[in-house]
VOKOL-275166 format. One record per residue (C-alpha): residue number from 1; x, y negated, z. Coordinates in Angstrom, 3 decimals. Example, Ala and Ser with C-alpha at 12.3 -4.5 7.8 and 13.67 -1.06 7.14 Angstrom:
VOKOL-275166
{resi: 1&x: 12.300&y: 4.500&z: 7.800}
{resi: 2&x: 13.670&y: 1.060&z: 7.140}
//
This chain:
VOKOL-275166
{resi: 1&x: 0.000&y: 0.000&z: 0.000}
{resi: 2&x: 1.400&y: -3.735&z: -0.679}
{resi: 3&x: 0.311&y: -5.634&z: 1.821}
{resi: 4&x: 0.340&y: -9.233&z: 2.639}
{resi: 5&x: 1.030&y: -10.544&z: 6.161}
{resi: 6&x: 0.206&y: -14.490&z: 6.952}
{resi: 7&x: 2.095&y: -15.136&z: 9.964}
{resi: 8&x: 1.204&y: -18.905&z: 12.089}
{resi: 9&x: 3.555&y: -21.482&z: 10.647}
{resi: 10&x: 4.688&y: -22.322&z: 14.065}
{resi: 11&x: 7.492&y: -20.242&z: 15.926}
{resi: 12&x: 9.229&y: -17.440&z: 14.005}
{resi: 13&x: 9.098&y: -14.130&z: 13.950}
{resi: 14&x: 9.646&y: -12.612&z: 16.609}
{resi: 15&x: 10.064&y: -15.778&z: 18.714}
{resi: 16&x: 12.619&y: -17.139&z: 20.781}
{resi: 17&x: 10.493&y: -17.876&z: 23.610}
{resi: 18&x: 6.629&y: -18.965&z: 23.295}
{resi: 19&x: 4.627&y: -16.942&z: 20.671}
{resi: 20&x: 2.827&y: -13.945&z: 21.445}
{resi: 21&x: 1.111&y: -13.681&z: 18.073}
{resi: 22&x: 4.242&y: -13.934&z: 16.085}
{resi: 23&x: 5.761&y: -11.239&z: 18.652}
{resi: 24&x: 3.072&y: -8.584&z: 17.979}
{resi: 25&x: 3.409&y: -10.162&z: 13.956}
{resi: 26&x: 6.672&y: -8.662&z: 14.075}
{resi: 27&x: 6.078&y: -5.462&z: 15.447}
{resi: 28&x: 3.318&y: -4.883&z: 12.482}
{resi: 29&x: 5.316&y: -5.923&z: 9.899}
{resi: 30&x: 8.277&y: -3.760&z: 10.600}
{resi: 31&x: 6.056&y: -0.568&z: 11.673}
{resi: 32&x: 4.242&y: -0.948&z: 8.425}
{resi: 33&x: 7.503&y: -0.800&z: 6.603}
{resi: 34&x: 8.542&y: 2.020&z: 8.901}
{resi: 35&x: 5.959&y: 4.001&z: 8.007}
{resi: 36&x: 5.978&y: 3.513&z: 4.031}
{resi: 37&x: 3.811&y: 0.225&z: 3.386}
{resi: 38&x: 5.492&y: -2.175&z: 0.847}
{resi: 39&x: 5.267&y: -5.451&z: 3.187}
{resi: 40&x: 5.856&y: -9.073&z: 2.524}
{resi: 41&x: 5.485&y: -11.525&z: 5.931}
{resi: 42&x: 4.586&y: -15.682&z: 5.513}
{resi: 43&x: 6.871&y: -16.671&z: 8.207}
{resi: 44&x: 9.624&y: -19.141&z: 8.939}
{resi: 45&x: 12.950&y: -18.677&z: 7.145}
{resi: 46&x: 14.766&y: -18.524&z: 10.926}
{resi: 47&x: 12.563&y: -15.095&z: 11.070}
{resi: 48&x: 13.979&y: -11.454&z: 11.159}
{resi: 49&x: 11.923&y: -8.902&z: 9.905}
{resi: 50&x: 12.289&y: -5.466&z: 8.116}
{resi: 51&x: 9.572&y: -6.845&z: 5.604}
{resi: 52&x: 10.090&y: -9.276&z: 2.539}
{resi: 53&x: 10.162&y: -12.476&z: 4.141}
{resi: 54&x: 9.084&y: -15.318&z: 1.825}
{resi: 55&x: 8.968&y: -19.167&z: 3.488}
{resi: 56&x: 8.305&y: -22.621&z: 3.344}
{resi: 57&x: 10.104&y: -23.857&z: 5.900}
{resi: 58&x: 13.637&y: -22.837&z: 6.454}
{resi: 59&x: 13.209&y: -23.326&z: 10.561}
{resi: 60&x: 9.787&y: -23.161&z: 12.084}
{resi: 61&x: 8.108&y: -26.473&z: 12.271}
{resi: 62&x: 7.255&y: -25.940&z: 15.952}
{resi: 63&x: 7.432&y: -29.786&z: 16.285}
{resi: 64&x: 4.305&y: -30.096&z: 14.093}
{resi: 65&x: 2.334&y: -27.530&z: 15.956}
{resi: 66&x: -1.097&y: -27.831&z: 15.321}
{resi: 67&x: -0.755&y: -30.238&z: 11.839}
{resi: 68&x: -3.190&y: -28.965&z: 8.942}
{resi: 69&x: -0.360&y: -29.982&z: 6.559}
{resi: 70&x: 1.639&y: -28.009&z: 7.979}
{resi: 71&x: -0.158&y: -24.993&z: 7.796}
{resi: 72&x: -2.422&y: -25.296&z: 4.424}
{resi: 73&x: 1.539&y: -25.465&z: 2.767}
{resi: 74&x: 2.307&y: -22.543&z: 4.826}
{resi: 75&x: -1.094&y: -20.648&z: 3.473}
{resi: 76&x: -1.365&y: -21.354&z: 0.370}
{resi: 77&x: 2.441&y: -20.025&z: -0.234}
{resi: 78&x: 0.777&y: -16.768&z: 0.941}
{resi: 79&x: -2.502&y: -17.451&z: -1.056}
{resi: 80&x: -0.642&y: -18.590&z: -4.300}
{resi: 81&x: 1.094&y: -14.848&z: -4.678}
{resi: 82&x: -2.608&y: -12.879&z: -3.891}
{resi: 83&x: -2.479&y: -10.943&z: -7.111}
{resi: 84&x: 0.247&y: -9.073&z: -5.921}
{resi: 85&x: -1.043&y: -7.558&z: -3.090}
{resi: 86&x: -3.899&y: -4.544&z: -1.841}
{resi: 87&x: -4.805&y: -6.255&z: 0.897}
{resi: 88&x: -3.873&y: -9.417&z: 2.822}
{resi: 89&x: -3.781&y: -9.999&z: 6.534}
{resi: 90&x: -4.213&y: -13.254&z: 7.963}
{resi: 91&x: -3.291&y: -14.515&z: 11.568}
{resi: 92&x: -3.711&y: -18.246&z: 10.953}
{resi: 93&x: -6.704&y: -18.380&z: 12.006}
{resi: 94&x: -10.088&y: -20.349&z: 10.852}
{resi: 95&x: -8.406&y: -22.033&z: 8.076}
{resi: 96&x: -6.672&y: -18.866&z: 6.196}
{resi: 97&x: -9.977&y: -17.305&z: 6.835}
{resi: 98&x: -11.521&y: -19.808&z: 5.137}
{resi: 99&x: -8.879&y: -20.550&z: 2.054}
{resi: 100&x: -8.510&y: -16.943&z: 1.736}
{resi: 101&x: -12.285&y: -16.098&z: 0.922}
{resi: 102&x: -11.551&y: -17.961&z: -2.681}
{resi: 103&x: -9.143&y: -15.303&z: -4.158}
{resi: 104&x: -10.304&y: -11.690&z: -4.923}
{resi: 105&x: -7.732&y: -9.858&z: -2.952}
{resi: 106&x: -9.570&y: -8.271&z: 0.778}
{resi: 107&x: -8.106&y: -9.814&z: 3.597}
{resi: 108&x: -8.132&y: -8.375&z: 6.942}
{resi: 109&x: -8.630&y: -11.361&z: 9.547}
{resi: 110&x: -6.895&y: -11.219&z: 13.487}
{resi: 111&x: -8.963&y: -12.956&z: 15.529}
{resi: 112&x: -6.452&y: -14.170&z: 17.860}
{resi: 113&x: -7.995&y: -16.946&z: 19.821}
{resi: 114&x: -11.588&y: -17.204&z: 21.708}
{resi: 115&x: -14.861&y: -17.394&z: 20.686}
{resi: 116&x: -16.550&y: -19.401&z: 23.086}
{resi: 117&x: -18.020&y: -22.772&z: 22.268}
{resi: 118&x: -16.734&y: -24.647&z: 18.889}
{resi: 119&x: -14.249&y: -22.282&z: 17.276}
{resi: 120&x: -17.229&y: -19.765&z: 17.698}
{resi: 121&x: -19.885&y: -21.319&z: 15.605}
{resi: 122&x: -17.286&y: -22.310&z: 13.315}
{resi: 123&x: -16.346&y: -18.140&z: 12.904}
{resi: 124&x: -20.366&y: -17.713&z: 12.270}
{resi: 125&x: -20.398&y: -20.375&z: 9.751}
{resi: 126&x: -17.454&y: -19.815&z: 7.829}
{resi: 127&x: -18.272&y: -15.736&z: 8.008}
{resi: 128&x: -21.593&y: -16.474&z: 6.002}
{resi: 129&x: -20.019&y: -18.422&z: 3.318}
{resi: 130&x: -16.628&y: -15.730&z: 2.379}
{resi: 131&x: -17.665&y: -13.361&z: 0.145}
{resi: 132&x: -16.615&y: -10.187&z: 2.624}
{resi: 133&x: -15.008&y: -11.009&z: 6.111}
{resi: 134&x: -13.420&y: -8.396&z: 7.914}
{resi: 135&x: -12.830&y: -9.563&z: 11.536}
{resi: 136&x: -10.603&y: -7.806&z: 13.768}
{resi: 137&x: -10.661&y: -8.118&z: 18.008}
{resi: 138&x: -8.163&y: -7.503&z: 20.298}
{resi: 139&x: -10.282&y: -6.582&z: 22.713}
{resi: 140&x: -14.275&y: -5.905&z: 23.078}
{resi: 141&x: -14.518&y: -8.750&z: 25.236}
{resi: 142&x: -13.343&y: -11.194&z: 22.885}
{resi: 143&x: -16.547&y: -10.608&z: 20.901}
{resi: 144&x: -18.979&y: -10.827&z: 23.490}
{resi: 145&x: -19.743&y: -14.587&z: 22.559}
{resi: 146&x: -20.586&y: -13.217&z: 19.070}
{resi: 147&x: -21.400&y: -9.811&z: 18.954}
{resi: 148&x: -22.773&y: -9.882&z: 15.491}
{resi: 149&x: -19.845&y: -10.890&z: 13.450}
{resi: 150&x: -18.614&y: -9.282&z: 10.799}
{resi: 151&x: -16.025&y: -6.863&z: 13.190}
{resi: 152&x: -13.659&y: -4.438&z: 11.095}
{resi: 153&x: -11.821&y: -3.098&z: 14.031}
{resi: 154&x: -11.023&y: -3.262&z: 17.589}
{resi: 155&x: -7.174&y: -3.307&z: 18.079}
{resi: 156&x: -5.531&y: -4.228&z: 21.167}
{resi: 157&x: -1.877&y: -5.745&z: 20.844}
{resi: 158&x: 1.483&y: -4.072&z: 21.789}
{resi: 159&x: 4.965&y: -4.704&z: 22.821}
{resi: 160&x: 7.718&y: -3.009&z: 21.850}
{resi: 161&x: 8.398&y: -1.000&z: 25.232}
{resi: 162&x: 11.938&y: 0.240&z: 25.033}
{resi: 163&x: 12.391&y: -3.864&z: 25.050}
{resi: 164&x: 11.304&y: -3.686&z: 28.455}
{resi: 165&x: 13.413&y: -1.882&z: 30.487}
{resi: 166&x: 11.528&y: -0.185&z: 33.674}
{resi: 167&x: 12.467&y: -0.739&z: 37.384}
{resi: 168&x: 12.459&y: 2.597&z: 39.460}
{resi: 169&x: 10.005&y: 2.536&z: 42.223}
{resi: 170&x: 12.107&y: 3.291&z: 44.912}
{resi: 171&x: 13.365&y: -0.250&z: 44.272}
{resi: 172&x: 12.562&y: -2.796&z: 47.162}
{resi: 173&x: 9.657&y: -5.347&z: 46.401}
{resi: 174&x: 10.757&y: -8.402&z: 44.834}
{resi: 175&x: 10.155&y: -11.631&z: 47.549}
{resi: 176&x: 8.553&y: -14.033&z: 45.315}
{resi: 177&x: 5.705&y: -14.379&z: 42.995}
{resi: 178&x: 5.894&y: -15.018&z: 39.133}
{resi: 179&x: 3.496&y: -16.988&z: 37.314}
{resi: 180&x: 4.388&y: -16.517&z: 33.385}
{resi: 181&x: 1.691&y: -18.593&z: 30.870}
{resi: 182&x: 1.931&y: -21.897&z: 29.177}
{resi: 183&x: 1.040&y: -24.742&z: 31.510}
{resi: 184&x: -2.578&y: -24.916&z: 30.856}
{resi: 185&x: -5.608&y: -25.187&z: 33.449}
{resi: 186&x: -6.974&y: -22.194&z: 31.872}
{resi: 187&x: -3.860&y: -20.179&z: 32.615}
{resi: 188&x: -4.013&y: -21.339&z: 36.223}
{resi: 189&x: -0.437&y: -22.593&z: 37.375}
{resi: 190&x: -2.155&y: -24.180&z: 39.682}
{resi: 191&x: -3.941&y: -21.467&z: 41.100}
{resi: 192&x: -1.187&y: -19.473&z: 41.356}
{resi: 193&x: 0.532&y: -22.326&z: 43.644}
{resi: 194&x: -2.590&y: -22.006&z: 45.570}
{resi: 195&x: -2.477&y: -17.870&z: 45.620}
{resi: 196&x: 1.703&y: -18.447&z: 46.998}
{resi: 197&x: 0.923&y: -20.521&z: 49.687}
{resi: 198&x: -1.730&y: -19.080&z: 51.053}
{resi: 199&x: 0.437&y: -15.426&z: 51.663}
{resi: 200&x: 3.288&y: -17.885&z: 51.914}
{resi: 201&x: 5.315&y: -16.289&z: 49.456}
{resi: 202&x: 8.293&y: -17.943&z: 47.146}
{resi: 203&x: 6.672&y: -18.679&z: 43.547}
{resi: 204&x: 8.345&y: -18.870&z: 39.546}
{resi: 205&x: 6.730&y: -20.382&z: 37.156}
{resi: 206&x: 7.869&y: -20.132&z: 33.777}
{resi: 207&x: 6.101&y: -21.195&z: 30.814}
{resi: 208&x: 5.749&y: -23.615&z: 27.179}
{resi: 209&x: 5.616&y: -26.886&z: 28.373}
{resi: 210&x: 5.811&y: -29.004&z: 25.407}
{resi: 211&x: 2.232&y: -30.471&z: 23.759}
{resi: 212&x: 1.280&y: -33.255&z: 25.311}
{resi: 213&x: -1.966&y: -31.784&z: 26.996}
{resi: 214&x: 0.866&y: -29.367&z: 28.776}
{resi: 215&x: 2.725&y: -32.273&z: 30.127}
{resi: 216&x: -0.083&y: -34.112&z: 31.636}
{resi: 217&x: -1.473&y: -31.108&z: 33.269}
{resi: 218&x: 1.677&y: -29.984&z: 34.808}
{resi: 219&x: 2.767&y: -33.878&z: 36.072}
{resi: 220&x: -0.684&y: -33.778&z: 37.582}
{resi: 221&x: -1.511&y: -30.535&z: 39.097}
{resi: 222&x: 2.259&y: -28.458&z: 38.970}
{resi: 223&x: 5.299&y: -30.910&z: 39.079}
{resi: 224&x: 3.831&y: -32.288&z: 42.742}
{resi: 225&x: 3.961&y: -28.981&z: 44.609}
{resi: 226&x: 7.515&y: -28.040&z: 43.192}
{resi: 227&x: 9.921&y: -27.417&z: 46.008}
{resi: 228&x: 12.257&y: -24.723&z: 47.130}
{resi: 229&x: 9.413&y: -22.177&z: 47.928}
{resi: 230&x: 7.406&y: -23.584&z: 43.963}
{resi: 231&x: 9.685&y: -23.156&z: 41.239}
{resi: 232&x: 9.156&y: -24.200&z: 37.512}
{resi: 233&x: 12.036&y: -22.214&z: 35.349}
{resi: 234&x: 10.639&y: -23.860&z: 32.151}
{resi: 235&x: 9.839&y: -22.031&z: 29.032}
{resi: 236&x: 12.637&y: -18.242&z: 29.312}
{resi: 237&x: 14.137&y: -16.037&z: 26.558}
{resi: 238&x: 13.157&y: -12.661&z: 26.620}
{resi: 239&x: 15.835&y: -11.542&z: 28.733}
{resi: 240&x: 15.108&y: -13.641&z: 32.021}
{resi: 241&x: 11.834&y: -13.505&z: 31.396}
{resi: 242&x: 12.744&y: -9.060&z: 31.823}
{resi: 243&x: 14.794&y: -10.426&z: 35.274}
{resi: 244&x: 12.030&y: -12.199&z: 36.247}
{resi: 245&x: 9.831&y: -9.467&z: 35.917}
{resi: 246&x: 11.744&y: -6.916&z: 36.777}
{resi: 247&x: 12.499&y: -8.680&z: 40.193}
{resi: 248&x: 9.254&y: -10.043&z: 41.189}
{resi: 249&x: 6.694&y: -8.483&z: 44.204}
{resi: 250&x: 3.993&y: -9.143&z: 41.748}
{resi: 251&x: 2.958&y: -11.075&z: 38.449}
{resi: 252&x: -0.197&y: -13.735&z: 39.088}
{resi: 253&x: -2.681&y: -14.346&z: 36.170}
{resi: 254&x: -5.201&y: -16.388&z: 37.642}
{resi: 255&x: -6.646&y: -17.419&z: 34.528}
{resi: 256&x: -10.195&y: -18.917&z: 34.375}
{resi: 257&x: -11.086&y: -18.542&z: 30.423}
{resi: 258&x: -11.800&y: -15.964&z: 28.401}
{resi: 259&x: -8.439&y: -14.594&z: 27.417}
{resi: 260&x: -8.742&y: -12.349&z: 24.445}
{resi: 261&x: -5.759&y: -10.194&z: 25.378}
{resi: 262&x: -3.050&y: -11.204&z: 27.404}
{resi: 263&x: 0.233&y: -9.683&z: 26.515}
{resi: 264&x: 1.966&y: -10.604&z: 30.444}
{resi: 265&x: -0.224&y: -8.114&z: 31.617}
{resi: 266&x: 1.237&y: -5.646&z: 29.851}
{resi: 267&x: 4.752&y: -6.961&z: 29.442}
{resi: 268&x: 5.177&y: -6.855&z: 33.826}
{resi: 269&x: 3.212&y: -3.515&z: 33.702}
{resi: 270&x: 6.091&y: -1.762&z: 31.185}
{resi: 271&x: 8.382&y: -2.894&z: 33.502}
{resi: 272&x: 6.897&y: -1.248&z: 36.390}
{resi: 273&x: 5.830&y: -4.926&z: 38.304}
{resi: 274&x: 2.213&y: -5.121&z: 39.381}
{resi: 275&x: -0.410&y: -7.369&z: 38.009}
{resi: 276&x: -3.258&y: -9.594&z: 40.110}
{resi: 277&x: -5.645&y: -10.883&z: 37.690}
{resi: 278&x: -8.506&y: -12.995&z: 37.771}
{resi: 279&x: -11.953&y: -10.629&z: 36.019}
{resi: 280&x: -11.772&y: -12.643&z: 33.330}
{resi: 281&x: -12.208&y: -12.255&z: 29.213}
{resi: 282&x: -10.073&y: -8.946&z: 28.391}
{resi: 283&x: -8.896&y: -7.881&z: 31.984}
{resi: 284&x: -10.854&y: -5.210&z: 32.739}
{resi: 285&x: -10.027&y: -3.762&z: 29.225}
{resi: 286&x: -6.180&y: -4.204&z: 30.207}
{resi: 287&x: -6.116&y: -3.154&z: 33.200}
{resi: 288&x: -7.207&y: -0.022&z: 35.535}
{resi: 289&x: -8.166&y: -1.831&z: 38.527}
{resi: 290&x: -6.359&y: 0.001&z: 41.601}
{resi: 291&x: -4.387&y: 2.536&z: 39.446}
{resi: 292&x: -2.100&y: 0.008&z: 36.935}
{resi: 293&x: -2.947&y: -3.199&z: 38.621}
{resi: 294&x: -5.609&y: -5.495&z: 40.836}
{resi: 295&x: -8.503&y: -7.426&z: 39.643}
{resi: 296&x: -9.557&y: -10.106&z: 41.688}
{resi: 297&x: -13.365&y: -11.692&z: 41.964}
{resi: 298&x: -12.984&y: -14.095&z: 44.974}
{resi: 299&x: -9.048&y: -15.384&z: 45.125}
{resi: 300&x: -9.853&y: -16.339&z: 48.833}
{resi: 301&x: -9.250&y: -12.634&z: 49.303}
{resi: 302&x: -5.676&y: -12.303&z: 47.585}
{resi: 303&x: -3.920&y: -11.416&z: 51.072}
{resi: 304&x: -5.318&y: -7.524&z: 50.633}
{resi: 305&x: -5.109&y: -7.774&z: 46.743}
{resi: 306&x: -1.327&y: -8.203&z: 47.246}
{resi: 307&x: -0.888&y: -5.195&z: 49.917}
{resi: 308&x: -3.244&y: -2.861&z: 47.500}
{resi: 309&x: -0.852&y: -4.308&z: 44.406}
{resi: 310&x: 2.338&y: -3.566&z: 46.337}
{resi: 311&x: 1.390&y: -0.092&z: 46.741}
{resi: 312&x: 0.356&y: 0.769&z: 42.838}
{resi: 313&x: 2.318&y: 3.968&z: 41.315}
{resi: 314&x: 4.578&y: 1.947&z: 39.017}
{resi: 315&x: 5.349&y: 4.528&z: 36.779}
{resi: 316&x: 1.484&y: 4.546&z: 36.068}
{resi: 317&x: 1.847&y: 1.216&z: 34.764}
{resi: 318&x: 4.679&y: 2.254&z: 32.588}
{resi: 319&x: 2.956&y: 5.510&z: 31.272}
{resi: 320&x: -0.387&y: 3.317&z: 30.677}
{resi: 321&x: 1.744&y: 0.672&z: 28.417}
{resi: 322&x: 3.494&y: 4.068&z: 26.563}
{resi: 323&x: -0.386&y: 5.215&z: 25.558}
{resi: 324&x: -2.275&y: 2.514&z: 25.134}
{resi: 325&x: -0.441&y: -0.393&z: 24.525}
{resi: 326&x: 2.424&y: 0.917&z: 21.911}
{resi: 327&x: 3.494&y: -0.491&z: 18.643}
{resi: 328&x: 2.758&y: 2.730&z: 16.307}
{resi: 329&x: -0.458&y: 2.891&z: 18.012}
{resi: 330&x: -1.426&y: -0.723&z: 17.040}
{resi: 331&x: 0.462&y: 0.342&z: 13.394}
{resi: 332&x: -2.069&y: 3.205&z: 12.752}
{resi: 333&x: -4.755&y: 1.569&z: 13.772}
{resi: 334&x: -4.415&y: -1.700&z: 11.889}
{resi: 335&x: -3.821&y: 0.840&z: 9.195}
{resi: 336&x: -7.225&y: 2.289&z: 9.605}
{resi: 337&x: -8.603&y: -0.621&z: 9.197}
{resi: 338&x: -6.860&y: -2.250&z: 6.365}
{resi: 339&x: -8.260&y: 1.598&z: 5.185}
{resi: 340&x: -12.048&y: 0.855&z: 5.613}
{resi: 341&x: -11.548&y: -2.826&z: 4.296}
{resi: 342&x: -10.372&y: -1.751&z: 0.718}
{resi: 343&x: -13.289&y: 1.113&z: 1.101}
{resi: 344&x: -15.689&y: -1.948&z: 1.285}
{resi: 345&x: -14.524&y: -3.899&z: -1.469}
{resi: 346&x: -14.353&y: 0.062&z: -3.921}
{resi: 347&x: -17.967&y: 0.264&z: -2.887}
{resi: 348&x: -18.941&y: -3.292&z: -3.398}
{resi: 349&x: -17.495&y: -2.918&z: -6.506}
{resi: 350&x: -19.379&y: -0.300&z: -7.875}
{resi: 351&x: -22.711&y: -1.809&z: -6.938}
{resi: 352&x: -24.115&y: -3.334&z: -10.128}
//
């Protein structure tokens, strides 16, 4: 199969730091290629991939985040070579959704952000006027504000676990918290400050703190309770952000949104650290509450979420990332899908 893959415009692939979707981008292009697929990825030229890489931009733009210029020049690069392709799979969001329904080709669409409020109606509007969507979730949850949309396929992301080096449970608990997320109020940085000093507990934040929406939140509501005990690391590699798992008592996502996924759940659970999350958006999906990690309703009860957490199996969370959560699982899956996409358009084809 030749397959198109349309990659954000924004960090490369895999990223240096911030960019989940471009992380689990990477680990579908090069499984794909692994296992046969002829591949080509839209990315930035500073990208590394097994795949064709074709670009616009020589280093990702990451400056220009969120800029339609930006990204329609980074699409229609994609868009402009169609013909050559079975399939295409788009991770751009609304607006390759929407250019991509005026070429031939079937495109697979990731759904990789929420679908509460705006960007929902907009994926109901724009999914009557393409001529045949094909909407994949990450998780069941994701869809629950519309149920009715055109869903393909249900495939959770993964991480590539032998990247993620596991800590053997005999190991003594780590003393401090970790809070890893960009500094958003629907991540909860500020609820995990909260969650530290109420079991009085040293706290790490790290996280992307560069849009201005980032920077006002965290002068208001983070940068006033730093101190000795409240520590903001900034925006980490990949290998502190493995210390800082590996070391930590436990790994706080407090969030209060509908996350669609959530790949630090799954990144502290390879690596054998426990995980006390808000029941939220794709939680319960992610994790097995009291067996790979803690799900919390009321967060004036963390004290006892953090002794059950501290006594979890970790190599439970490791074997649940190995079955669940592992790239040629997401491979063969997205492959299935891709499958029943192209078995649409044959059929459509032959109607008369």
């Amino acid at each position: 199969m030749k397959i198109g893959i349309l990659s954000p415009a924004w960090f490369p692939v895999p990223p240096e730091g911030y960019g989940g979707i471009e992380l689990v981008v990477s680990l579908l292009a090069d499984g794909l290629v692994d296992v046969g697929h002829e591949v080509t990825l839209f990315a930035s030229g500073d990208s590394t991939t097994l795949a064709e890489l074709d670009a616009v931009f020589d280093q990702a733009p990451s400056e220009q985040i969120g800029l339609t210029f930006w990204e329609l020049h980074h699409a229609i690069n994609c868009f402009e070579r169609h013909a050559e392709f079975d399939l295409i799979h788009d991770h751009t969001g609304l607006l390759g959704l929407a250019l991509g329904s005026l070429f031939p080709t079937p495109i697979v669409h990731t759904v990789h952000g929420p679908l509460t409020g705006a960007p929902g109606r907009l994926y109901e509007r724009i999914s009557r006027l393409v001529r045949r969507p094909c909407l994949v979730s990450l998780s069941l949850a994701q869809r629950r504000p519309h149920p009715d949309l055109p869903w393909l396929a249900n495939v959770p992301n993964a991480i590539n676990i032998d990247a993620y080096p596991f800590q053997e449970p005999q190991r003594k608990n780590g003393d401090y918290l970790l809070f890893l997320g960009r500094m958003s109020p629907d991540k909860g940085a500020d609820r995990a400050i909260e969650i530290a000093q109420r079991v009085a507990m040293p706290l790490k934040l790290a996280g992307k703190l560069a849009e201005p929406g980032e920077q006002t939140y965290f002068k208001g509501h983070v940068q006033p309770h730093l101190s000795a005990d409240i520590e903001f690391v900034g925006e980490v590699g990949h290998d502190d952000k493995i210390k800082l798992l590996q070391n930590a008592a436990a790994t706080l996502f407090p969030i209060d949104w509908e996350e669609p996924f959530g790949l630090v759940m799954i990144e502290s659970m390879a690596c054998g650290t426990p995980v006390i999350a808000s029941r939220r958006g794709s939680v319960p999906e992610v994790i097995d509450d009291g067996v790979t990690g803690i799900i919390v309703d009321d967060w004036s009860a963390v004290d006892g979420a953090l002794d059950q957490a501290l006594q979890l199996d970790r190599r439970a969370m490791r074997s649940a990332v190995e079955q669940r959560f592992s790239p040629a699982g997401m491979v063969a899956d997205y492959i299935a899908a891709y499958e029943r996409a192209l078995s649409i358009e044959h059929s459509d084809s032959k109607k008369p």
